[in-house]
C-alpha positions as CSV (number, residue, x, y, z in Angstrom):
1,X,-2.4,-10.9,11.9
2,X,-0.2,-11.2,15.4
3,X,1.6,-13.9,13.6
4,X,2.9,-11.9,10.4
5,X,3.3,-8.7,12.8
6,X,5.7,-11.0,15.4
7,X,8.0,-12.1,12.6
8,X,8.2,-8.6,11.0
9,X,9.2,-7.4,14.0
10,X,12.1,-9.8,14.6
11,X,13.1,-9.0,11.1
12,X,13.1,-5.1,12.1
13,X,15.1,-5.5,14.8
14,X,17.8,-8.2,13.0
15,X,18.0,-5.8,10.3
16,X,16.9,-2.1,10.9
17,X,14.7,-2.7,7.4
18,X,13.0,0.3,7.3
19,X,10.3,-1.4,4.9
20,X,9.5,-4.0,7.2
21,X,9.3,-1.5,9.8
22,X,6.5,0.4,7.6
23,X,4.7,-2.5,7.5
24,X,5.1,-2.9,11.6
25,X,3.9,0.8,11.7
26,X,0.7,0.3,9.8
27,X,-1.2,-0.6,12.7
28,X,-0.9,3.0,13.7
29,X,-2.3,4.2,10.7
30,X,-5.5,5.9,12.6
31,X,-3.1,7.4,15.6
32,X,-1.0,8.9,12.6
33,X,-4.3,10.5,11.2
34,X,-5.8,12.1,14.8
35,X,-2.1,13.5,14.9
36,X,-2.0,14.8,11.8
37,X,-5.2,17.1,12.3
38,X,-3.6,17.6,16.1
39,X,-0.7,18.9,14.6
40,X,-2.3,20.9,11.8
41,X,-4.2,23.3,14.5
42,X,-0.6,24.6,16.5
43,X,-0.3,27.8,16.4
44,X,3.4,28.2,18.1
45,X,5.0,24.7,17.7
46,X,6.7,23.7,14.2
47,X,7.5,20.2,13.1
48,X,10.9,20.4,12.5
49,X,11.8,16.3,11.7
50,X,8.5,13.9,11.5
51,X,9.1,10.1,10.8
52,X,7.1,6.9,11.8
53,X,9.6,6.7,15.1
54,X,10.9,9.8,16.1
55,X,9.5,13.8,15.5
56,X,11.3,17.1,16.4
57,X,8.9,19.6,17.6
58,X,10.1,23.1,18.6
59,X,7.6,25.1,20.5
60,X,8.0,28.8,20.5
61,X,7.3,30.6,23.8
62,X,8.1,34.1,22.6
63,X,10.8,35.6,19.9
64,X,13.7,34.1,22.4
65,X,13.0,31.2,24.1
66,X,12.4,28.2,22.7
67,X,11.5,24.5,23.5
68,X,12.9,21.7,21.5
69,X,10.6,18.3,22.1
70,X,12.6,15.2,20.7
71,X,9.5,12.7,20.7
72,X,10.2,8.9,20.4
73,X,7.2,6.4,19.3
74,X,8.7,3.3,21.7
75,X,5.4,1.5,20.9
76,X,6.3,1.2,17.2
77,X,7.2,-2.7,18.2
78,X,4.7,-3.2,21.2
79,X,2.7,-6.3,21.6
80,X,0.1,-7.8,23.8
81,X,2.0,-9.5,25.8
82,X,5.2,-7.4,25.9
83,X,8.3,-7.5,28.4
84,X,10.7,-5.5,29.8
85,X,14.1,-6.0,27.9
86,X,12.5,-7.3,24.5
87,X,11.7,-4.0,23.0
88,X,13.7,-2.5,20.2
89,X,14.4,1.2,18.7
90,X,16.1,1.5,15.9
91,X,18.2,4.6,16.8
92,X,20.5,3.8,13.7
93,X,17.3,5.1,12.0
94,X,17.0,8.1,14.3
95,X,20.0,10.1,12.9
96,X,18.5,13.5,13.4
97,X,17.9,13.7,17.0
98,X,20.6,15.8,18.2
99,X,21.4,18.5,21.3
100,X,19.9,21.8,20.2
101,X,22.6,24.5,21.8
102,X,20.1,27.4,20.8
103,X,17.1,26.0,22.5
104,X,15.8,26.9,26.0
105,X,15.9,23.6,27.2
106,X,15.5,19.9,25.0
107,X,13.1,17.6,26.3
108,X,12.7,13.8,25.2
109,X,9.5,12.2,25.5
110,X,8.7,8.7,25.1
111,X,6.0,6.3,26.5
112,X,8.3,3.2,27.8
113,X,10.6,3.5,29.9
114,X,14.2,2.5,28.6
115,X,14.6,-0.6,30.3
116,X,11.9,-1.8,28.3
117,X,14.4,-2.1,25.3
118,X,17.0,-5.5,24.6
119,X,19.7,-4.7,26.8
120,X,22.4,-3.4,24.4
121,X,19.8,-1.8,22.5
122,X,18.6,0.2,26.2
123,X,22.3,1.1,26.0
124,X,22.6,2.6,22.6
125,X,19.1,4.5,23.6
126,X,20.0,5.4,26.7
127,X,23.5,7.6,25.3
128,X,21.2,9.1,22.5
129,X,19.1,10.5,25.3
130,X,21.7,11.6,27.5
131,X,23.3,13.4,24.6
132,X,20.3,15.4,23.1
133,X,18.1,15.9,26.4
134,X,17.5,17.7,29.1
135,X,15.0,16.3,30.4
136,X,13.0,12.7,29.5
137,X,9.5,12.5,30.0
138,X,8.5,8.6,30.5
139,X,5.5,6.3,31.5
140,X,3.7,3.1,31.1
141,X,4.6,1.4,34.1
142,X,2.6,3.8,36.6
143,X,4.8,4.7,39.0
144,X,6.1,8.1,39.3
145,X,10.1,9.2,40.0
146,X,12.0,11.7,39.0
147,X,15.5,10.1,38.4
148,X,18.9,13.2,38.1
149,X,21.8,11.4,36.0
150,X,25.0,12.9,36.1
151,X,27.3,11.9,32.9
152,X,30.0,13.0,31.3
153,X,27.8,13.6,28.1
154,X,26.2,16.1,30.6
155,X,23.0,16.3,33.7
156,X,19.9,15.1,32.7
157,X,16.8,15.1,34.8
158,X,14.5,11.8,34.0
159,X,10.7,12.0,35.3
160,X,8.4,9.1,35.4
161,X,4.9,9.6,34.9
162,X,2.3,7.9,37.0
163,X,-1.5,6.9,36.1
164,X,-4.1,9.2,34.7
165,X,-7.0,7.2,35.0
166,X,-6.3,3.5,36.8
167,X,-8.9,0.9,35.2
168,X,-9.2,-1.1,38.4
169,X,-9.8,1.8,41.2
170,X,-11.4,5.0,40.1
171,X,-9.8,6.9,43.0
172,X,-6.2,6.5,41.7
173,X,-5.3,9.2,39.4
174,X,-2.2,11.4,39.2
175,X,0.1,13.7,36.6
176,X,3.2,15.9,37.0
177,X,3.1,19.9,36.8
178,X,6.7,21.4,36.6
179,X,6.8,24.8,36.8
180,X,10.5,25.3,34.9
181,X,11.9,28.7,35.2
182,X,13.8,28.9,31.4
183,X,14.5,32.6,31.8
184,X,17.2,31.5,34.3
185,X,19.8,30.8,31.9
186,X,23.1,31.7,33.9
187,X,22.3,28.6,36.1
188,X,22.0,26.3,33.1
189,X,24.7,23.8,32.5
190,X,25.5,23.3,28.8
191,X,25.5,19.2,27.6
Protein backbone atom coordinates (compact mmCIF):
# COMPACT_ATOMS: atom_id res chain seq x y z
CA UNK A 1 0.00 0.00 0.00
CA UNK A 2 1.36 3.69 -1.37
CA UNK A 3 -0.06 4.96 1.81
CA UNK A 4 1.80 2.79 4.50
CA UNK A 5 5.05 2.93 2.07
CA UNK A 6 4.77 7.14 2.02
CA UNK A 7 4.79 7.28 5.82
CA UNK A 8 7.56 4.65 6.24
CA UNK A 9 9.45 6.55 4.27
CA UNK A 10 9.16 9.89 6.10
CA UNK A 11 9.89 7.90 9.16
CA UNK A 12 13.26 6.54 7.36
CA UNK A 13 14.40 9.68 6.55
CA UNK A 14 13.41 11.48 10.17
CA UNK A 15 15.17 8.79 11.79
CA UNK A 16 17.67 6.58 9.69
CA UNK A 17 15.46 3.44 11.25
CA UNK A 18 17.02 0.77 9.59
CA UNK A 19 13.78 -1.43 10.29
CA UNK A 20 11.55 0.75 8.77
CA UNK A 21 13.86 1.01 5.98
CA UNK A 22 13.57 -2.96 5.54
CA UNK A 23 10.22 -2.66 5.36
CA UNK A 24 10.61 0.36 2.57
CA UNK A 25 13.00 -2.15 0.74
CA UNK A 26 10.66 -5.04 0.55
CA UNK A 27 9.26 -3.87 -2.62
CA UNK A 28 12.53 -4.88 -4.12
CA UNK A 29 12.30 -8.20 -2.92
CA UNK A 30 12.30 -9.78 -6.74
CA UNK A 31 15.20 -7.22 -8.01
CA UNK A 32 17.14 -8.58 -4.89
CA UNK A 33 16.52 -12.20 -6.13
CA UNK A 34 17.48 -11.73 -10.17
CA UNK A 35 20.72 -10.07 -8.50
CA UNK A 36 21.44 -12.63 -6.33
CA UNK A 37 21.64 -15.34 -9.22
CA UNK A 38 23.48 -12.30 -11.32
CA UNK A 39 25.92 -12.14 -8.85
CA UNK A 40 26.30 -15.85 -8.18
CA UNK A 41 27.56 -16.48 -11.98
CA UNK A 42 30.88 -13.77 -11.71
CA UNK A 43 33.67 -15.27 -12.31
CA UNK A 44 36.26 -12.14 -11.55
CA UNK A 45 34.25 -9.71 -9.44
CA UNK A 46 33.90 -10.34 -5.48
CA UNK A 47 31.19 -8.81 -3.25
CA UNK A 48 33.14 -7.24 -0.87
CA UNK A 49 30.16 -5.19 1.35
CA UNK A 50 26.42 -6.03 0.18
CA UNK A 51 23.44 -4.20 2.05
CA UNK A 52 19.90 -3.22 0.94
CA UNK A 53 21.50 0.47 -0.07
CA UNK A 54 24.92 0.32 -0.81
CA UNK A 55 27.35 -2.91 -2.22
CA UNK A 56 31.21 -2.91 -2.78
CA UNK A 57 32.06 -4.84 -5.79
CA UNK A 58 35.82 -5.27 -6.75
CA UNK A 59 36.38 -6.54 -10.19
CA UNK A 60 39.64 -8.23 -10.89
CA UNK A 61 41.16 -7.42 -14.32
CA UNK A 62 44.34 -9.41 -13.81
CA UNK A 63 46.68 -10.21 -10.57
CA UNK A 64 47.41 -6.18 -10.45
CA UNK A 65 44.86 -4.17 -11.37
CA UNK A 66 41.82 -3.84 -9.85
CA UNK A 67 38.37 -2.05 -10.04
CA UNK A 68 36.58 -1.07 -6.96
CA UNK A 69 32.61 -0.35 -7.85
CA UNK A 70 30.88 1.50 -4.85
CA UNK A 71 27.18 0.86 -6.05
CA UNK A 72 24.38 2.95 -4.37
CA UNK A 73 20.49 1.77 -4.61
CA UNK A 74 19.10 5.68 -4.81
CA UNK A 75 15.70 4.08 -5.61
CA UNK A 76 15.47 2.50 -2.16
CA UNK A 77 12.85 5.60 -1.46
CA UNK A 78 11.50 6.24 -5.00
CA UNK A 79 7.80 6.83 -5.70
CA UNK A 80 5.50 7.46 -8.52
CA UNK A 81 5.43 10.61 -8.47
CA UNK A 82 8.91 11.55 -7.28
CA UNK A 83 10.84 15.01 -7.35
CA UNK A 84 13.96 16.39 -7.53
CA UNK A 85 15.19 17.47 -4.04
CA UNK A 86 12.74 15.01 -1.97
CA UNK A 87 14.89 11.94 -2.11
CA UNK A 88 16.80 10.72 0.77
CA UNK A 89 20.08 8.27 1.37
CA UNK A 90 20.93 7.45 4.48
CA UNK A 91 24.74 7.78 4.18
CA UNK A 92 24.89 7.60 8.12
CA UNK A 93 23.98 3.99 7.27
CA UNK A 94 26.63 3.73 4.51
CA UNK A 95 29.77 3.64 6.80
CA UNK A 96 31.71 1.34 4.67
CA UNK A 97 32.11 3.18 1.49
CA UNK A 98 35.45 4.43 1.55
CA UNK A 99 38.58 5.54 -1.07
CA UNK A 100 40.28 2.28 -1.97
CA UNK A 101 44.22 3.52 -2.27
CA UNK A 102 45.10 -0.02 -3.74
CA UNK A 103 42.55 -0.04 -6.42
CA UNK A 104 43.10 0.91 -10.09
CA UNK A 105 40.58 3.34 -10.11
CA UNK A 106 37.00 3.58 -7.74
CA UNK A 107 33.98 4.13 -9.50
CA UNK A 108 30.42 5.11 -7.90
CA UNK A 109 27.37 4.15 -9.54
CA UNK A 110 24.06 5.18 -8.82
CA UNK A 111 20.70 5.59 -10.84
CA UNK A 112 19.65 9.30 -9.65
CA UNK A 113 21.41 11.85 -10.01
CA UNK A 114 22.31 13.74 -6.68
CA UNK A 115 20.24 16.59 -6.96
CA UNK A 116 17.51 14.32 -6.67
CA UNK A 117 18.18 14.10 -2.84
CA UNK A 118 16.76 16.91 0.08
CA UNK A 119 19.25 19.52 -0.21
CA UNK A 120 21.42 18.95 2.84
CA UNK A 121 21.08 15.41 2.35
CA UNK A 122 22.59 16.04 -1.69
CA UNK A 123 25.27 17.68 0.40
CA UNK A 124 26.25 15.03 2.80
CA UNK A 125 26.03 12.55 -0.47
CA UNK A 126 27.69 14.60 -2.64
CA UNK A 127 31.23 14.68 -0.10
CA UNK A 128 30.85 10.80 0.39
CA UNK A 129 31.20 10.60 -3.36
CA UNK A 130 33.84 13.03 -3.86
CA UNK A 131 35.80 11.28 -1.15
CA UNK A 132 35.63 7.51 -2.25
CA UNK A 133 35.25 8.07 -6.21
CA UNK A 134 36.76 8.45 -9.05
CA UNK A 135 34.45 8.46 -11.24
CA UNK A 136 30.30 8.51 -10.76
CA UNK A 137 28.22 6.78 -13.10
CA UNK A 138 24.56 8.41 -13.06
CA UNK A 139 21.14 8.44 -14.99
CA UNK A 140 17.40 8.70 -14.91
CA UNK A 141 16.93 11.96 -16.17
CA UNK A 142 18.10 11.07 -19.93
CA UNK A 143 20.43 13.43 -20.72
CA UNK A 144 24.01 12.78 -21.10
CA UNK A 145 27.16 15.06 -19.61
CA UNK A 146 30.19 14.32 -18.39
CA UNK A 147 30.65 16.79 -15.46
CA UNK A 148 35.02 17.20 -14.07
CA UNK A 149 34.84 18.48 -10.29
CA UNK A 150 37.90 19.70 -8.83
CA UNK A 151 37.84 19.58 -4.77
CA UNK A 152 40.06 19.70 -2.28
CA UNK A 153 38.91 16.04 -1.31
CA UNK A 154 40.42 15.39 -4.82
CA UNK A 155 39.25 15.32 -9.04
CA UNK A 156 36.40 13.43 -9.79
CA UNK A 157 35.01 12.91 -13.20
CA UNK A 158 30.94 12.63 -13.13
CA UNK A 159 29.15 11.06 -16.35
CA UNK A 160 25.54 11.16 -17.04
CA UNK A 161 23.94 8.49 -18.79
CA UNK A 162 21.45 9.07 -21.52
CA UNK A 163 18.40 6.77 -22.80
CA UNK A 164 18.70 3.20 -23.76
CA UNK A 165 15.51 2.59 -25.19
CA UNK A 166 13.02 6.01 -25.20
CA UNK A 167 9.32 4.78 -24.80
CA UNK A 168 7.94 7.55 -26.94
CA UNK A 169 10.36 7.44 -30.20
CA UNK A 170 12.02 4.27 -31.10
CA UNK A 171 14.77 6.06 -32.91
CA UNK A 172 16.29 7.66 -29.67
CA UNK A 173 18.65 5.39 -28.07
CA UNK A 174 22.20 6.08 -26.70
CA UNK A 175 24.97 4.67 -23.96
CA UNK A 176 28.58 5.66 -23.05
CA UNK A 177 31.77 3.47 -23.95
CA UNK A 178 34.96 4.82 -22.15
CA UNK A 179 37.85 3.30 -23.14
CA UNK A 180 40.03 4.05 -19.60
CA UNK A 181 43.67 3.37 -19.92
CA UNK A 182 44.33 2.08 -15.93
CA UNK A 183 47.86 0.85 -16.81
CA UNK A 184 48.74 4.61 -16.86
CA UNK A 185 49.30 5.04 -13.37
CA UNK A 186 52.11 7.82 -13.17
CA UNK A 187 49.41 10.23 -14.53
CA UNK A 188 46.90 9.35 -11.85
CA UNK A 189 46.20 11.86 -9.09
CA UNK A 190 45.77 10.30 -5.70
CA UNK A 191 42.20 11.55 -3.67
Amino acid sequence: DSYVRNIMLEKCKATNDEIAIDKVLAVQEQFNKYNDNFISKWKFSNLIHDTPLYRMVDYNLDEELRLRFHLFNTAWCSTLNEAPGTMYMPVELIRDAVYDECASLNISVLHHPTHWLEPNNKRQFDQMLDQISDIVFWGHEHADDIINQNKTSGNTAIIEGSVLQENFDQDISSFNIFNIDIKRTDEKEQK
